[in-house]
N, C-alpha and C positions, 0 to 999 in steps of 0.2 A: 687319153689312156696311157697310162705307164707301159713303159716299154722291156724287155730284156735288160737287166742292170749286171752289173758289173759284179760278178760275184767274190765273197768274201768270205772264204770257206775253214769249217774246222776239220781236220783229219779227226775222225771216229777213234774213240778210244772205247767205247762199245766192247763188251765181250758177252758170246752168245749165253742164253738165259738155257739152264737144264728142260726148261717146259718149252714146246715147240707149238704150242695150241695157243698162241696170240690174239689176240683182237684188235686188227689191224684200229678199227673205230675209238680213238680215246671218248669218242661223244658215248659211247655206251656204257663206258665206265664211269666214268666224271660225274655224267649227266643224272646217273642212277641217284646217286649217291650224295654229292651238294647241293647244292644249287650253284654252284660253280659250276663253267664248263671250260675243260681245256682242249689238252689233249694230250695223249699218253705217250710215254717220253725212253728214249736213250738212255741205257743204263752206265755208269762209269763201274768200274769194280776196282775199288781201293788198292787193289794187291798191284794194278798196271800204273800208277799214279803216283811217282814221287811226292811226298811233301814234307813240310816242316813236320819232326815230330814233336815239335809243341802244340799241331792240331791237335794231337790225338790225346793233352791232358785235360783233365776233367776236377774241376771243383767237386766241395762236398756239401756246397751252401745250399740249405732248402727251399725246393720249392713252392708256389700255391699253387691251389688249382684256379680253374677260369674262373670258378661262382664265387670268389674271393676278391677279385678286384669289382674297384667302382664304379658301376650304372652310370656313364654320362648321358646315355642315347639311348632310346628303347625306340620301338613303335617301328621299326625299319624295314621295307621291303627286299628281301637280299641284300645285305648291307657287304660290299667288297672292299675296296680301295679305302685305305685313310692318306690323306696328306695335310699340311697345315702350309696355309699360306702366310705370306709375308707382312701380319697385320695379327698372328698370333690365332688367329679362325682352325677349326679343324673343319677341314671338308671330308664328305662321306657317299661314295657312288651306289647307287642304288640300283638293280637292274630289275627292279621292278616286280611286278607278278602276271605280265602279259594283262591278258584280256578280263582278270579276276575281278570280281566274281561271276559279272554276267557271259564271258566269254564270247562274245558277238563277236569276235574276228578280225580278220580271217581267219582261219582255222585250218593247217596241215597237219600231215602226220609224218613224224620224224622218230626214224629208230622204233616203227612199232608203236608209239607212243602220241598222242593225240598232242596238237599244240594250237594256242590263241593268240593271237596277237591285241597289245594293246600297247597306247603309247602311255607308259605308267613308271618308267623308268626316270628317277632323277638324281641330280645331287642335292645336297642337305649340309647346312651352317651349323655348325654351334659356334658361337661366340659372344664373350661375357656372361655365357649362362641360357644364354637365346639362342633357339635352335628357327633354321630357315631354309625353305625347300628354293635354293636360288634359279635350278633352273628347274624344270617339269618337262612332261611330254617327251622324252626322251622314249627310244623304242624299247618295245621288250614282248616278250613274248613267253609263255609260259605252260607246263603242263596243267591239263584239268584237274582239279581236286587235288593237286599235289602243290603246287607252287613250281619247284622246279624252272627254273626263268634262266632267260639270255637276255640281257644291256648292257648297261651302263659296267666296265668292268675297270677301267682303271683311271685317275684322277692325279696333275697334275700340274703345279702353279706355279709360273719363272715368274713374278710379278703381278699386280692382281688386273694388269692388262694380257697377260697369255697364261689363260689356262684351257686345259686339254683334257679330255674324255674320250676312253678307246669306247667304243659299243661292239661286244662278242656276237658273233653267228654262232661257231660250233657246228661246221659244217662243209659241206663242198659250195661255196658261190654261185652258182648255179640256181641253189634254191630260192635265192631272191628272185627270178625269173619267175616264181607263180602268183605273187601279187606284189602290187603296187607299196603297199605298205612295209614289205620286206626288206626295199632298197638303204634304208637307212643302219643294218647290219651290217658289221665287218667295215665299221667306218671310224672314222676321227674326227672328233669334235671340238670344234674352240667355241669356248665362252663367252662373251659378249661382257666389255668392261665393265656397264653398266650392273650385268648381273651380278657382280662381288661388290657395287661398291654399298660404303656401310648403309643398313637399314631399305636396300633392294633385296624382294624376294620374290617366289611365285606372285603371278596377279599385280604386276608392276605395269603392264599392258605393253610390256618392250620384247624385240625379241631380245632373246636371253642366249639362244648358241643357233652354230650352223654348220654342217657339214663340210672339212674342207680337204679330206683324202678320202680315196675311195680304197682299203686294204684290201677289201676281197677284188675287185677289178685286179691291183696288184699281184695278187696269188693267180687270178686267172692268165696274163698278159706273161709275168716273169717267172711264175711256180722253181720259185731261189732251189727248194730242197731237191727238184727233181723228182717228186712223188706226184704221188694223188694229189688233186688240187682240195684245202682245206684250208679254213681262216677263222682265227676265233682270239681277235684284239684282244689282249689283257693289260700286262703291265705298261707303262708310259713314263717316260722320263721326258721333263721339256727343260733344255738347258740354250741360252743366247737367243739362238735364229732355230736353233734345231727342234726336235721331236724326236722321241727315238721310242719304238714298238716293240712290247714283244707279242707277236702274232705266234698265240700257241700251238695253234693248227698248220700255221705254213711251216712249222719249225724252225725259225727265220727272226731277227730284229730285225727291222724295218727303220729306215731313217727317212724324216722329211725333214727338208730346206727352208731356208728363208723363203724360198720361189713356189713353193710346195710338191715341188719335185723328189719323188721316192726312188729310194735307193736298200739296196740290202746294204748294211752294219754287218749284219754275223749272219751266218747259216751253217745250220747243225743237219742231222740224218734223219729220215724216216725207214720203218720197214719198208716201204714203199717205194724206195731211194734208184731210179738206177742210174747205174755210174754213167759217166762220158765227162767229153771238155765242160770245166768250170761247176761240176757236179759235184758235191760230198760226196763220199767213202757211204756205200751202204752199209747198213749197219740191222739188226735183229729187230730192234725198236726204235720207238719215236727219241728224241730228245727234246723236252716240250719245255721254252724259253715259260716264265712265267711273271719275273722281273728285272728291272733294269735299277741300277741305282749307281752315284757317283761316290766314291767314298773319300774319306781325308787326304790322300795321298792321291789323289786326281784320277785318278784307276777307275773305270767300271768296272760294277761287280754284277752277279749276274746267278740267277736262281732260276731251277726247271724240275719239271718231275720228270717221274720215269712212265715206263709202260707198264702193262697189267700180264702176269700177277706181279703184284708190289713186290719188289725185291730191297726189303728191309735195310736201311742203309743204304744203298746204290745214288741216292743223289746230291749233287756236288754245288756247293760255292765255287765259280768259274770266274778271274778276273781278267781284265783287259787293257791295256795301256793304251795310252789316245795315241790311235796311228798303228795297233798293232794288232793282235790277233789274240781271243779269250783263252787261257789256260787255266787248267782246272786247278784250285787255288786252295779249297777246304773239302773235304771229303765225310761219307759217313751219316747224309741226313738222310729223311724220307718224306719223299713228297716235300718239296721247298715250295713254297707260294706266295713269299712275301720277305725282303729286308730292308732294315734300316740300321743304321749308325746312331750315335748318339754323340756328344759332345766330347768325349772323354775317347772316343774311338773304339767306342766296345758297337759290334756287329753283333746283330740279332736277326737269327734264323727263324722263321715262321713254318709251323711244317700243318700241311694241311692234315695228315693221318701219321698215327705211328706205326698201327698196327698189318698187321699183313691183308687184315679186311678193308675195304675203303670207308667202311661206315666209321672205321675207328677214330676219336675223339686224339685234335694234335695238340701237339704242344711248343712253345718258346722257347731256343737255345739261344743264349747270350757266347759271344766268344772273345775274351780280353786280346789285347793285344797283343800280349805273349801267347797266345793261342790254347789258354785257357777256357776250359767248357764250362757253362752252367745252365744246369736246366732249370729257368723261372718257370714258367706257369705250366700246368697240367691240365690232360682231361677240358682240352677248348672245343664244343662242338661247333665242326662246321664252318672256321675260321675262314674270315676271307680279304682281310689287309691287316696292317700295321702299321704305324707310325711313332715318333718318340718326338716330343715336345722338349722347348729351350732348357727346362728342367732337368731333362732325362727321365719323365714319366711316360709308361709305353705303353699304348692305347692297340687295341686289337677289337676288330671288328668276328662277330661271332652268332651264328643261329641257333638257340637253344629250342625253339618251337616251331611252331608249322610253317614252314614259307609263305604259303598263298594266304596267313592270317595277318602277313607282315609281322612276324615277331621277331625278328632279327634285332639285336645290340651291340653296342659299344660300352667295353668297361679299360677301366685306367687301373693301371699298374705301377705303383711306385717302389722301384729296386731298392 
C-alpha cells in the first residue's frame, strides 16, 4: 500500500463564490450531465491573478461548429481521451457503458441513481483507415437506461512499449468494498506491447493490459488534499520512467515511478480541505486537475474545472517548471478538460461547457503564442478529449447521441 507522501502543495488562489449552497459531490454534477465524471473544482477569479496581457487578445477568425468537422470514428462507447502514438495510430479511451444492455451486474446505487457493472470499457485504433479495439474488457460500469458510465478515462503512449490507461471511479474508494468486480476502478493501466503492435487487436488470445497502481488505495492511505476521500483517474501523461495522474477526485496529480511507487506531483484544494502540517490552504470549492500535458518549452501545463454553480470564466491554464511548483499561467475558460500543443506552439483549450448550465454544448480555444485567442470549433456536445496530429489537424472526441447506444464520435478539424 502507498503510504503518506511527501506533499507538494499550491497556496489557494480561491476567492469565495457569492452562492454559498455548494454541492460538496462533483459526482452529482458531472455525472448528471456527461458521461464524464470528474469532480467539481477551485475556482481562480482573474481579477487576483497577474498575467500577460496578451492572454487576454482575442482574434477575429471564424469559427465551425462541431457537426462541421470530419467523421473519423463513430459507433463509440463514451469516447474520452485521444492520443496518437508513435507509429502515427490515433488511440481512443472508451469508458464503456457498464453492464448495457442486459445489465446483469453487479448493480449499486450511487447518488440516488442505479448502476451496473460490466467489463465493456476499451481502447480503440484507427490507423491507415482501420479502426481496432486493442484492448477490451476494461471495467466500466454505467447508469440504467441512461448510459451514463465510469472507465477507461484517459490514454497515454511514451512508445508503443508503455502505454497507460487511468480507469475513473467518481467516488469515495470505499465503494469498491461491495463487489469483487469493483476493484479494478480508480486504477492504472499499462498495455501490454503486444496489444499496439501492428495488426493486434481484440480476440488475439493475449493478455492485452493489467493493472499496476492502485489510485484510489492512494487517496485512501495518503488523502494528499486533506478532504474527503475521493478518486476519479482522468488525465495521464507518461513521459521516460514516469506516469503522472490527474486524479479529479483527490484533487491531486499523482506521479508513479519507474519502481511504481506513487507520489503526489501537485495538490490543489477541496471544500473539504482542512488545514494542518503539509495541507493546502482551504479553499470554497474543489480544484479538479483534469489534464496534464508537456508543452514546447519543457513546462507542464495543466487544465481543471471548477465547482458548481459554474462560474463562467473562473478556469485557468496553470503551468509548472520541472522541479517547481504550478502557476496559473492563462485565465478566463470554463470548464477545461482537455489540451494540446501543436507543432507551431499554438495551445488549444478544450472546454467541456460554456454555458452557465452543465448541459451546455463546449467549445475549442486555440491560443498563439503571442497569446492570441481564437475560438475554432463551437457548439461540441459532450466533449471528451483532444488531440492534434503531425499536420496540425485537431481531432476532439464528442457524444452527440445516446450514451448507452454507444453513439459517441470522433471528428477532425483542419485550422
Amino acid at each position: 500500500m502507498a503510504g503518506k507522501a511527501e506533499r507538494v502543495n499550491v497556496a489557494s488562489t480561491c476567492v469565495p463564490h457569492r452562492s454559498v449552497d455548494m454541492n460538496r459531490h462533483w459526482q452529482t454534477t458531472l455525472t448528471v450531465v456527461l458521461s464524464l465524471v470528474l469532480a467539481a473544482g477551485c475556482t481562480n477569479d482573474s481579477s487576483t491573478i497577474l498575467i500577460s496581457p496578451t492572454a487576454a487578445r482575442h482574434d477575429v477568425a471564424p469559427s465551425v461548429t462541431a457537426d462541421q468537422g470530419e467523421l473519423v470514428l463513430g459507433d463509440l462507447a463514451n469516447p474520452r481521451a485521444l492520443t496518437f502514438g508513435p507509429e502515427g495510430a490515433l488511440y481512443v479511451a472508451e469508458a464503456g457503458r457498464g453492464g448495457a444492455p442486459q445489465n446483469s451486474g453487479p448493480c449499486f446505487v450511487l447518488l440516488s441513481q442505479t448502476m451496473c457493472y460490466g467489463p465493456t470499457g476499451a481502447i480503440t485504433r484507427l490507423w491507415k483507415g482501420q479502426r481496432a479495439r486493442v484492448a477490451t474488457g476494461l471495467p466500466s460500469y454505467a447508469q440504467i437506461n441512461s448510459g451514463r458510465a465510469e472507465g477507461p478515462n484517459g490514454v497515454s503512449i511514451n512508445g508503443l512499449g508503455n502505454a497507460w490507461v487511468t480507469v475513473g471511479l467518481e467516488g469515495n474508494p470505499e465503494l469498491r468494498d461491495a463487489a469483487p468486480e469493483l476493484a479494478g476502478f480508480a486504477q492504472l493501466v499499462h498495455l501490454s506491447p503486444s496489444a499496439l503492435s501492428p495488426g493486434n487487436g481484440a480476440g488475439n488470445g493475449r493478455r492485452t493490459w493489467e493493472f499496476v497502481a492502485d489510485l484510489g488505495q492512494y487517496e485512501r492511505d495518503a488523502n494528499p488534499d486533506c478532504g474527503d476521500l475521493d478518486s476519479n483517474p482522468f488525465g495521464v501523461l507518461a513521459e521516460g520512467n514516469d506516469v503522472i495522474i490527474a486524479d479529479a477526485g483527490a484533487n491531486t496529480f499523482v506521479r508513479r515511478d519507474a519502481n511504481g511507487t506513487l507520489s503526489n506531483f501537485a495538490v490543489f484544494s477541496n471544500n473539504t480541505t482542512v488545514p494542518g502540517p503539509g495541507c493546502p490552504s482551504a479553499s470554497t470549492r474543489d480544484f479538479v486537475p483534469t489534464s496534464v500535458i508537456r508543452g514546447p518549452d519543457g513546462a507542464y501545463y495543466m487544465g481543471h474545472l471548477n465547482g458548481l454553480p459554474i462560474a463562467m470564466g473562473s478556469s485557468s491554464v496553470w503551468r509548472m517548471e520541472r522541479g517547481g511548483v504550478p502557476q496559473p499561467h492563462l485565465t478566463g475558460f470554463t470548464w477545461i478538460l482537455a489540451l494540446a500543443f501543436d507543432g507551431n506552439g499554438n495551445l488549444y483549450v478544450l472546454q467541456h461547457s460554456d454555458g452557465a448550465m452543465t448541459a451546455a454544448p463546449g467549445s475549442l480555444v486555440r491560443i498563439a503564442p503571442d497569446g492570441t485567442r481564437n475560438l475554432v470549433v463551437t457548439g461540441i456536445p459532450r466533449p471528451g478529449g483532444l488531440a492534434v496530429d503531425r499536420d496540425g489537424a485537431v481531432y476532439i472526441s464528442m457524444i452527440p447521441g445516446a450514451n448507452y447506444k454507444a453513439a459517441g464520435e470522433v471528428r477532425r478539424y483542419t485550422p
